[in-house]
N, C-alpha and C positions, 0 to 999 in steps of 0.2 A: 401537599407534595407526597405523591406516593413511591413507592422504592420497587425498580421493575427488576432489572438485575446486572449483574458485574459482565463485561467483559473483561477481553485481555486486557487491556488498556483504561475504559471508560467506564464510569457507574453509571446509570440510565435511570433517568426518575419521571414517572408522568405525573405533570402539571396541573392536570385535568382538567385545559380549557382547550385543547386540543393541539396543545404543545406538550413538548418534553425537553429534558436538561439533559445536555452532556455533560459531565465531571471527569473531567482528564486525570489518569491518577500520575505517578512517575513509573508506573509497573512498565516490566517488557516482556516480552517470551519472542522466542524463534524459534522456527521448526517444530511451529507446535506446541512447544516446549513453556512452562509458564517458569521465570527464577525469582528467587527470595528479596534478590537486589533490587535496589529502588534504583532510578537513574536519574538523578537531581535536575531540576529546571525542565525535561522532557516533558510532562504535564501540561505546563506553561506554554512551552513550544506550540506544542500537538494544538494546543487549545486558538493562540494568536494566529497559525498558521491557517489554523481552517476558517478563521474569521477574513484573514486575508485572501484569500482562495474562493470562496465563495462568492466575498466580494468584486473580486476580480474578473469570474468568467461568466464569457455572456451567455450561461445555459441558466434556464430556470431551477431553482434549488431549495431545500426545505431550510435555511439558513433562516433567524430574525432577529436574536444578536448577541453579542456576550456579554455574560452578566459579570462575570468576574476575569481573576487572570486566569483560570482554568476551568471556568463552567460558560457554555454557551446554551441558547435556546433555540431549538428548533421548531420545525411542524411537523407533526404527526405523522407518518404515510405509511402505506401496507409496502414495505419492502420486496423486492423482487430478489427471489433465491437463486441470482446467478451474480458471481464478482465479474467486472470486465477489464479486463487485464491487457493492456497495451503496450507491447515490446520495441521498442526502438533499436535494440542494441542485441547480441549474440553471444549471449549470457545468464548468468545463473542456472533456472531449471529448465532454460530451452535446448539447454547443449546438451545434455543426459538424455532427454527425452528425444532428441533429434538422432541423436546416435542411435538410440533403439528403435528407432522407425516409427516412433509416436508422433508426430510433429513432421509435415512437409512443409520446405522453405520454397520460395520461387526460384526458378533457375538463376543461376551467373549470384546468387547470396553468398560473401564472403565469410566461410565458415571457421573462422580466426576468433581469440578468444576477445571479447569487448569489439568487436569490427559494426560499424554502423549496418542496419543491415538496408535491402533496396527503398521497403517503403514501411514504415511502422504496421507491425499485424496483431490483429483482433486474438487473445488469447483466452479467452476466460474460464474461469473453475466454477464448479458447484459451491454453494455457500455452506459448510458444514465444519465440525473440528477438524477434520483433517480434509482441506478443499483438492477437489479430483479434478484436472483438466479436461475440456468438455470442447467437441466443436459444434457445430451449427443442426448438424444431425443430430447428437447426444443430446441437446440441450431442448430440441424440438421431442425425443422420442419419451426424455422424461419428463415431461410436461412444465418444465422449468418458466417457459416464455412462449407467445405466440413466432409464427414467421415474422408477421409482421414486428413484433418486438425486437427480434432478435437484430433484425437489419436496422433497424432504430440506434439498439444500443450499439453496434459494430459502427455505424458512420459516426454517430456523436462522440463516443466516447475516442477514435482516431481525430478527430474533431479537437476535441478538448486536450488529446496529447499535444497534437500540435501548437494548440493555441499556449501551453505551458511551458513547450520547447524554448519556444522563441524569448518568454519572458524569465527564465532562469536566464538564458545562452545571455543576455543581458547584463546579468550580474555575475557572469562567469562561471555556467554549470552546465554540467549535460544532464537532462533528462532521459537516461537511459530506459526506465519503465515506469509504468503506472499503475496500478488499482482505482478503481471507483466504482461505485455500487450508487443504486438505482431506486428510486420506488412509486407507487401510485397514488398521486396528493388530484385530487378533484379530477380525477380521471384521466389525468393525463403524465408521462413519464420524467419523473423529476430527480434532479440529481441529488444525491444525501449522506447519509456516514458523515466523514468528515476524511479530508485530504494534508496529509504531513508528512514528514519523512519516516513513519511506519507502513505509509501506502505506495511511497516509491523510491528509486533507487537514484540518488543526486550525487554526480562525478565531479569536481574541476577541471573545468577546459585545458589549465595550464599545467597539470599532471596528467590529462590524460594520452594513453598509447597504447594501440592496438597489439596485442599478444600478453599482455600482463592483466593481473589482477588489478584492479580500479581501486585509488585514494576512495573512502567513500564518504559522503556527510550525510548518512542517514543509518540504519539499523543494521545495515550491510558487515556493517566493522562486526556484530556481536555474532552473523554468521560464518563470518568468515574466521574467527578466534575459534569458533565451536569445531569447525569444518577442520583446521588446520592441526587442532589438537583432538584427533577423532571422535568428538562425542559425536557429530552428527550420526556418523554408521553406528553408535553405540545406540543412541536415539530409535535410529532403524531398525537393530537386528530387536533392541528390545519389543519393539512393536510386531515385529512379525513373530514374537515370542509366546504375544499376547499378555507382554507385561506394560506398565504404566514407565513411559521414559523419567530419571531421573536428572536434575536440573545440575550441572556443577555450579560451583562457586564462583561469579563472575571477578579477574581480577581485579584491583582498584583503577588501574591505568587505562583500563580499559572502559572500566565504567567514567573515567574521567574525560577520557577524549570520546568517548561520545556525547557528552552534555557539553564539552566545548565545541564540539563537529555542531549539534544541534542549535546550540545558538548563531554561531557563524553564519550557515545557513542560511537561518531565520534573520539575521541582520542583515543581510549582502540582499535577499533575495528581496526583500521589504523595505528597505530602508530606513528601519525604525527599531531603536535601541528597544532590547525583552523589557 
């Protein structure tokens, strides 16, 4: 087992039979941002969830199984350098970038904050440290994906939002957005990473209300502690500074009800005790 390298989240190790290990760690970062704090049982989470998730949808995927409570195995595949980001909802960084003119909605779209919006839309970023929103032009002009890929990933990946909508709303959750990522296993486009609540934004149906900020059971809580005590613009101005953002101190309560948010989750949406 060779040692490839650290994500935010994940260690990454090749197997050398044409598999690899995911090792879920408890690490987090937002906005880019990597912090000191662990976030207890998240690991674990990350790891059962994408076992379950994989398993569950019917797109072909580099999935083969978990070896532990936080390492799975995969297949191999040459990753594709675009995220595919699917928005259900009128929120987070669609509302900044809508307002500046970055982002066209369709006509008659309820532009209220958390408002469902007419039809889930294709968002995707570049894959890099700091991911850049891209549309169908950007992502052809830098050579990111063919046309044909590109309409591939846009129909599947609205595809597979939808097919996760319905199975959280189930267990009493909105799927307000998603991430998933992509890559080339025997020549054909196959779904990979792994899918948890670091890849998308899970509300309660029975808190949820249009014009407020959203209860969140996923990572959302540690952005929005950042956002409400200005580190986020501090994050920014640093960067446009050209200095390295520093991490604050996550506080305990916070880091606690996200590892109970995380398992809740994970039990309501699964049905099976962490």
């Amino acid at each position: 087992m060779k040692f490839i390298t650290s994500g935010k989240v994940k260690d990454i190790y090749d197997l050398n039979d044409g598999a690899i290990l995911f090792k879920f760690s408890n690490r987090v970062s937002a906005y880019d941002v990597k912090f000191k704090e662990d976030i207890p049982q998240k690991g674990k989470v990350l790891c059962k969830f994408a076992e379950f998730w994989f398993n569950e949808l019917p797109v072909p995927n580099h999935f083969v199984k978990r070896q532990s409570d936080t390492e799975i195995i995969v297949k191999k595949m040459k990753m594709l350098p675009i995220e595919c980001v699917v928005r259900g909802y009128f929120y987070g960084s669609l509302i900044s970038r809508w307002k500046k003119g970055e982002v066209t909605l369709p006509k008659g779209t309820d532009t209220t904050l958390a408002a469902k919006l007419l039809e889930p839309i294709f968002d995707p970023t570049t894959k890099s440290e700091h991911d850049i929103p891209i549309d169908k032009h950007k992502a052809l002009k830098m050579n990111l994906v063919t046309e044909e890929q590109y309409t591939w990933l846009e129909k599947t990946s609205i595809e597979i939002y939808n097919v996760m909508s319905k199975i959280v709303e189930k267990a009493g959750f909105i799927l307000a957005d998603l991430k998933l990522e992509f890559g080339i296993l025997n020549g054909k486009i196959t779904l990979g990473d792994s899918i948890g609540p670091d890849e998308y934004r899970l509300w309660p149906k029975d808190l949820y209300k249009v014009g407020k900020t959203q209860e969140a059971y996923d990572k959302q809580i540690l952005r929005d502690w950042l956002t409400e005590h200005g580190y986020q613009k501090q994050f920014d101005d640093a960067r446009d500074a050209g200095k390295e953002p520093v991490a604050p101190a996550i506080p305990s309560e916070i880091i606690q009800k996200m590892t109970n948010r995380y398992v809740i989750a994970y039990e309501k949406l699964t049905g099976h005790i962490l």
